[in-house]
C-alpha positions in Angstrom: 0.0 0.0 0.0 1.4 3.7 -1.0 2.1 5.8 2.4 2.7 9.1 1.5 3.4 12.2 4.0 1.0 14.1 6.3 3.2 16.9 6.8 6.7 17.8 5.4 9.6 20.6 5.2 10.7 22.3 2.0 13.2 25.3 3.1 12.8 25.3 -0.8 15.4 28.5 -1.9 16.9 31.5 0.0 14.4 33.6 2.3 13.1 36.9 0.7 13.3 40.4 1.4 10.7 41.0 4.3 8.6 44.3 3.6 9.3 45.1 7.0 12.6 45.0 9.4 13.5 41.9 11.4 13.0 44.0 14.6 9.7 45.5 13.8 8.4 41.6 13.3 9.9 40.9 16.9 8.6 43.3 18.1 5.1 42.2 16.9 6.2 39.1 18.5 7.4 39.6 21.9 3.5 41.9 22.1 2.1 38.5 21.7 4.3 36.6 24.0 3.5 39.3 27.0 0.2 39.0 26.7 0.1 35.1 26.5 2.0 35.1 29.6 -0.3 37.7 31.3 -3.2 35.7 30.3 -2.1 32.1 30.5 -2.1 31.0 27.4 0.3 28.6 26.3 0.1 28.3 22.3 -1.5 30.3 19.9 -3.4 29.3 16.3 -4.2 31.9 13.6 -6.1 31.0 10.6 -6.5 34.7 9.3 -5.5 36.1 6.7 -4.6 39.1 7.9 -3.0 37.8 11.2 -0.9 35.6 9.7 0.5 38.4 7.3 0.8 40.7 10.4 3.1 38.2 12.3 4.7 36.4 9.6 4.7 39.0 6.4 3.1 36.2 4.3 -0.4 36.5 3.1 -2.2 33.1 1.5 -4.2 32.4 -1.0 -7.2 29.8 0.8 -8.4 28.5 -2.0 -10.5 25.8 0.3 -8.0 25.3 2.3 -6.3 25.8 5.6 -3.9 27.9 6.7 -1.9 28.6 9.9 0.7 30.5 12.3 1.5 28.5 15.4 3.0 30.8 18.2 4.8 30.1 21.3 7.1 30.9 23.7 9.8 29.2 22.4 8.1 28.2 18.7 6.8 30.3 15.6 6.0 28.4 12.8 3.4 28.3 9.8 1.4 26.1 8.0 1.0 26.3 4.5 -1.0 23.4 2.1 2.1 22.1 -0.4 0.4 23.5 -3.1 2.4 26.7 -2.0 5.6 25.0 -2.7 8.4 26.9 -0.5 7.0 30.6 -0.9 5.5 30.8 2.6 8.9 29.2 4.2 10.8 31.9 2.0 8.7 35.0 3.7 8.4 33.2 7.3 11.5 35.8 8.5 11.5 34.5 12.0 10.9 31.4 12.6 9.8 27.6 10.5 7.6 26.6 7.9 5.4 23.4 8.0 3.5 21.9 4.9 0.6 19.2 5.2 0.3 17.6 1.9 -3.5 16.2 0.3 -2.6 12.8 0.9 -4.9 12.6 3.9 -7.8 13.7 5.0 -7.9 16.9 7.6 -3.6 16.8 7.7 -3.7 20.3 9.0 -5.3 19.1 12.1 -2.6 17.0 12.0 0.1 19.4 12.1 -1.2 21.3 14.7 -1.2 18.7 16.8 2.4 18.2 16.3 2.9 21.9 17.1 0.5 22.5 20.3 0.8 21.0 23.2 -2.6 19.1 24.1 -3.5 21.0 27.8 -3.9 24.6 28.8 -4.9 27.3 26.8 -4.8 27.5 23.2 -5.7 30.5 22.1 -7.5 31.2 18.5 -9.7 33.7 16.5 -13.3 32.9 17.1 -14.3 36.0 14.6 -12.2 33.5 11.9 -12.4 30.0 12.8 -15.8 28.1 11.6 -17.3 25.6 14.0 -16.5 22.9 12.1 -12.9 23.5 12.3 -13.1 24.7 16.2 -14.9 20.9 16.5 -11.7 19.1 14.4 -9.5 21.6 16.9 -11.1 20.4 20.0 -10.9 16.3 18.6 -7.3 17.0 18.1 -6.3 19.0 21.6 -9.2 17.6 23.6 -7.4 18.5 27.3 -6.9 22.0 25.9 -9.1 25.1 26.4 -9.8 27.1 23.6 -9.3 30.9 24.0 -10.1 34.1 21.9 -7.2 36.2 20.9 -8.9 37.7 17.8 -9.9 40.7 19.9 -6.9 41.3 21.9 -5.0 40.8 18.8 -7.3 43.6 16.5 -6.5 45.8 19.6 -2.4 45.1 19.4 -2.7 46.3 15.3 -4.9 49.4 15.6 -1.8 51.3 17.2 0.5 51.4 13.8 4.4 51.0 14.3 6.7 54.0 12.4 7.5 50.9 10.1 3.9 50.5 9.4 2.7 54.0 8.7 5.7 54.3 6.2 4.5 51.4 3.9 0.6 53.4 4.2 1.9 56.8 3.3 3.4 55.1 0.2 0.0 53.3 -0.2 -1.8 56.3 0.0 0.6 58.3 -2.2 0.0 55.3 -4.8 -3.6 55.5 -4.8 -3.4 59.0 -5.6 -1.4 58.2 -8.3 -4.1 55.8 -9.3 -7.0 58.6 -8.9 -5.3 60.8 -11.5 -4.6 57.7 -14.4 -8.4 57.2 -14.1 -9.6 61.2 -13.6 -7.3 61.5 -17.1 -9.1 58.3 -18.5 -12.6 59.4 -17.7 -14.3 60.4 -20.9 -18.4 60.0 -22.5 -18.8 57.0 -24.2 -15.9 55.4 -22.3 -16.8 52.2 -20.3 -16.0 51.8 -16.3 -13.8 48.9 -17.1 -11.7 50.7 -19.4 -11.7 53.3 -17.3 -10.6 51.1 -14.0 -7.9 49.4 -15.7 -6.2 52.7 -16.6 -6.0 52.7 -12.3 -5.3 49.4 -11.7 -1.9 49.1 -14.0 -1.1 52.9 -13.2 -0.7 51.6 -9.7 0.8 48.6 -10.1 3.6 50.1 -11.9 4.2 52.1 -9.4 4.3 49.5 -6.4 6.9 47.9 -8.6 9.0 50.6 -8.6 8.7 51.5 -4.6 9.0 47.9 -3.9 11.0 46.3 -6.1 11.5 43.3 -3.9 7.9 42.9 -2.8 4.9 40.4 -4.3 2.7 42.4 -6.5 -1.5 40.8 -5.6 -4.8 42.3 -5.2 -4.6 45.7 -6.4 -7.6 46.8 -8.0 -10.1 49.7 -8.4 -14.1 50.2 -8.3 -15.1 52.9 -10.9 -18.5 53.1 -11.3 -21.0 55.6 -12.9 -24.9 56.4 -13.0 -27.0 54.3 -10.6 -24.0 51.7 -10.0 -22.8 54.7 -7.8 -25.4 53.6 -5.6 -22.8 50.9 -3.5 -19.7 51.2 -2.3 -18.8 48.0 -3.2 -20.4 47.8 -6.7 -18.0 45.8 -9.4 -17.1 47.4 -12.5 -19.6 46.9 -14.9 -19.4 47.5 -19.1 -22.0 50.8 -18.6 -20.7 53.6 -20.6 -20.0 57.0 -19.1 -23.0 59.6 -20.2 -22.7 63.2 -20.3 -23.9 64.4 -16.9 -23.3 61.1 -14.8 -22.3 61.3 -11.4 -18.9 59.0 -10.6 -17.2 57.6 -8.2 -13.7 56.5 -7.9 -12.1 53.8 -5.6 -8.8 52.6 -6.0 -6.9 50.6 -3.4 -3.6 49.6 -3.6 -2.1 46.6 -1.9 1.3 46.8 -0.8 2.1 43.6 1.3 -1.8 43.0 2.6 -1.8 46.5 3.4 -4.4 48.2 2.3 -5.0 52.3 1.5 -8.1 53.8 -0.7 -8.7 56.7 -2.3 -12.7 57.8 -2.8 -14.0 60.8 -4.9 -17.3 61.7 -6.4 -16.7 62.8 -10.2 -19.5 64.4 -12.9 -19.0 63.8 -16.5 -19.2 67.1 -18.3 -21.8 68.9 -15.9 -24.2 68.2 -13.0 -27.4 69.1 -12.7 -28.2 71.9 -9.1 -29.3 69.6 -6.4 -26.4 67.0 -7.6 -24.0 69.7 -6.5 -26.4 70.7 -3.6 -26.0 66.9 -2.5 -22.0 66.7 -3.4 -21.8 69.9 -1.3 -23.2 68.6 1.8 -21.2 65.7 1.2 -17.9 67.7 1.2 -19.1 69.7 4.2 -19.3 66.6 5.9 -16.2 65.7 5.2 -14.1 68.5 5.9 -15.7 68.7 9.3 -14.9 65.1 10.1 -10.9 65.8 9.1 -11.1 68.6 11.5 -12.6 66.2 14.2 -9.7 63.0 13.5 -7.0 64.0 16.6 -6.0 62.3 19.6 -8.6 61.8 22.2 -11.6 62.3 20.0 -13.9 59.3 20.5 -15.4 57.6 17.6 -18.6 57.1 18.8 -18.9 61.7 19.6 -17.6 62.5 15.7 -20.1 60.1 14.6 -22.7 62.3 16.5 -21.7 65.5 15.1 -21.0 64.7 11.9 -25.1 63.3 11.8 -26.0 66.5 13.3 -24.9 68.1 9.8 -26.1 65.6 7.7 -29.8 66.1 9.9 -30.0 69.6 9.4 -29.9 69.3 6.1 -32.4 66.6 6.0 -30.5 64.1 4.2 -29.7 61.7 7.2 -31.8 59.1 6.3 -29.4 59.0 2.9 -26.3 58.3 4.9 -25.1 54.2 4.1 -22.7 53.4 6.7 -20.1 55.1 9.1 -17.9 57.7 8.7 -14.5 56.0 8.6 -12.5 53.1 9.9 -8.7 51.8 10.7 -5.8 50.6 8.3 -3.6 47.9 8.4 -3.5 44.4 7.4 -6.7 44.3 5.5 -8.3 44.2 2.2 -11.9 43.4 0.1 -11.7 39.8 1.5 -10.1 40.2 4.7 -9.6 42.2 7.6 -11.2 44.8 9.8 -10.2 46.3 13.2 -14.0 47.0 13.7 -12.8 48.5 17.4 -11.7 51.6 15.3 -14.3 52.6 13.3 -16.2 56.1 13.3 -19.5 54.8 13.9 -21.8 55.5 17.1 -21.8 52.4 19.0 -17.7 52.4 19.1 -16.6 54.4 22.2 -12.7 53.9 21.2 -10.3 57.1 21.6 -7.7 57.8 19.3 -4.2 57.5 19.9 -1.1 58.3 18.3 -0.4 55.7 16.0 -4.1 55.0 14.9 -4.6 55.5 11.0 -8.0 56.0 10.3 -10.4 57.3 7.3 -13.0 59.3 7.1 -14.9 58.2 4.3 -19.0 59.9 4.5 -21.3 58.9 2.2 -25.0 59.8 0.8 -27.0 57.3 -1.5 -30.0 58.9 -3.3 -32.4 56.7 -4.9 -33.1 56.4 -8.6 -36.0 58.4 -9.6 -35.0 61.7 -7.0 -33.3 64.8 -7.9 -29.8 64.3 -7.4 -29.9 60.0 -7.6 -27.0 58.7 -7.1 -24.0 57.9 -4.3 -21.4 60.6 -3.4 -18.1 59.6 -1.7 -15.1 61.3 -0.8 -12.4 59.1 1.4 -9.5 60.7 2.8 -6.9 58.8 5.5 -5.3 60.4 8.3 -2.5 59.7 10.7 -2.9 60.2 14.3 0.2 62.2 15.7 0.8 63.3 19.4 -1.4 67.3 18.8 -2.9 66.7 15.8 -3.8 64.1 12.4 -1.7 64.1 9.3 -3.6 63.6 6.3 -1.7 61.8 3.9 -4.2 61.9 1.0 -3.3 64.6 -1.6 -6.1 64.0 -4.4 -8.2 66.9 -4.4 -12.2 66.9 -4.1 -15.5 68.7 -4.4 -17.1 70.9 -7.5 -13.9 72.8 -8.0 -11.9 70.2 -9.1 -13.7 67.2 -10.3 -16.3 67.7 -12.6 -14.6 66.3 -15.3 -14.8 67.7 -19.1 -14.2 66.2 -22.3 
């Protein structure tokens, strides 16, 4: 009968050039290690994506399967499907790589077991891991107690590191530089995919040549036009630009599974009064809320005012979600420090070291003057006295009603 491997080691090739300094990863590291010795825990298991790239500078691609980063006190080591081949033991700057191979069934249960200690507490992400796999966990440690560290982990990563808010200037600098290849590509009769791809390559191109030793994955850009304005998170479609549509750019760079964005609202050729009565309020909106971003302000209070403007100008009921969140390790399909986001039921203070957006947003339903959603996005740096705002792109009437 064939026997084949469960799990395996392929130091496969020299390791790369980490996006950020062996010291800030430690650093990352010994945070963990105090607070599992404050809390007891003995081992920890992350399955998520953007966990695993914050502690190990390796971000996966699932595909249906499993991924994860074992941490101890004395251990560090990953667990990657061999379909990966030696890519996450190249990036894995600190510490060992472990493959489980197809050949059996539920073989990364079966590496964790060689890495975790049955007994104590194990901690993992309940916000990632699905109760299936917590009941395959529990089979395969069944003296252990399982722990949450998704929260206490989201609270280490809101507080950025100098290393860290370098890579997101340079995001946000490059998602300007996206804005403007699409603002130049915008044109009637021009369709949003043609127009989005002008965005996606211009930034690309320029991650390349800021990082020229760094993976280039997941960089993309939502233009849309018209009604598909009406989402934040609408795909690019094949509708043509019209004379008079309203716009809205997204692009979002990823530089290492960081994430930046840049949002504006854009009119083809003109726009009609209460459009620009709407985008106004919009951009009122928005200027007060990069007044509000500084240390001490808590989320939950600049949520409150910034509805106050929004209510007196009776379009309230318009607004689609909150007014901002945090940056980091994040993207479309993973990620979110949702402890650091400008909504009202989030009472967090910011610190320096935070990175946070504000980001308001009116949706007007087809068939009312002035249809259509209206965005602006801008991301700011929380110093010691004050926010930085490291968006550049400009916004409002003045600047973006684009002509032919």
């Amino acid at each position: 009968m064939l026997t084949m491997p469960q799990t395996l080691q392929l130091p496969n090739g020299e390791k790369v050039r980490p996006t950020f300094s062996k010291a800030e990863l430690q650093s990352r590291l010994d945070k963990l290690r105090r607070y599992m010795a404050e809390n007891d825990v003995q081992a920890v298991l992350f399955t998520s994506y953007h966990n695993i790239n914050y502690y190990s500078d390796f971000v996966y691609c699932r595909f249906g399967r499993d991924y994860g980063l074992v941490v101890t006190q004395d251990s560090y080591t990953s667990i990657s499907a061999n379909i990966d081949g030696g890519q996450p033991y190249r990036r894995n700057q600190l510490g060992d790589n472990v493959i489980y191979t197809d050949w059996q069934k539920d073989n990364f249960f079966y590496a964790v077991k060689q890495l975790i200690k049955d007994g104590g507490k194990v901690g993992v992400e309940h916000d990632h891991m699905p109760l299936q796999n917590l009941h395959k966990m529990q089979a395969a440690l069944p003296a252990a107690t399982f722990v949450d560290i998704g929260v206490p982990t989201m609270q280490m990563r809101m507080i950025k590191s100098t290393e860290e808010i370098a890579v997101i200037k340079q995001g946000a600098r490059v998602a300007d530089v996206g804005g403007a290849a699409i603002r130049d590509a915008i044109a009637v009769g021009v369709p949003e995919y043609e127009i989005a791809l002008a965005g996606t390559q211009a930034m690309v191109r320029e991650i390349a040549g800021t990082f020229p030793h760094g993976e280039l994955m997941d960089t993309w850009v939502w233009f849309q036009s018209g009604i598909n304005t009406d989402g934040a998170h609408n795909p690019v479609t094949t509708r043509k630009v019209e004379a008079g549509d309203i716009l809205s750019l997204n692009t979002f760079p990823m530089i290492a599974g960081y994430y930046t964005a840049l949002e504006r609202t854009l009119f083809a050729e003109h726009a009609s009064d209460r459009h620009l009565e709407l985008w106004e309020i919009n951009c009122k909106v928005h200027r007060r809320g990069l007044e509000l971003i500084k240390p001490g302000a808590r989320c939950s209070d600049i949520a409150a005012e910034l509805n106050e403007i929004f209510a007196q100008h009776d379009v309230l009921q318009y607004r689609t979600f909150g007014y901002g969140h945090s940056f980091g390790t994040l993207s479309h399909y993973y990620g979110r420090e949702a402890g650091l986001e400008l909504r009202e039921d989030v009472h967090t203070v910011l610190e320096p070291g935070m990175v946070v957006s504000i980001e308001p947003m009116l949706m007007i339903p087809e068939g009312r003057a002035g249809a259509g959603g209206y965005r602006e996005h801008d991301i700011l740096v929380v110093g010691d006295n004050s926010a930085e705002n490291i968006t550049r792109f400009p916004f409002g009437p003045e600047h973006n009603i684009i002509k032919g």
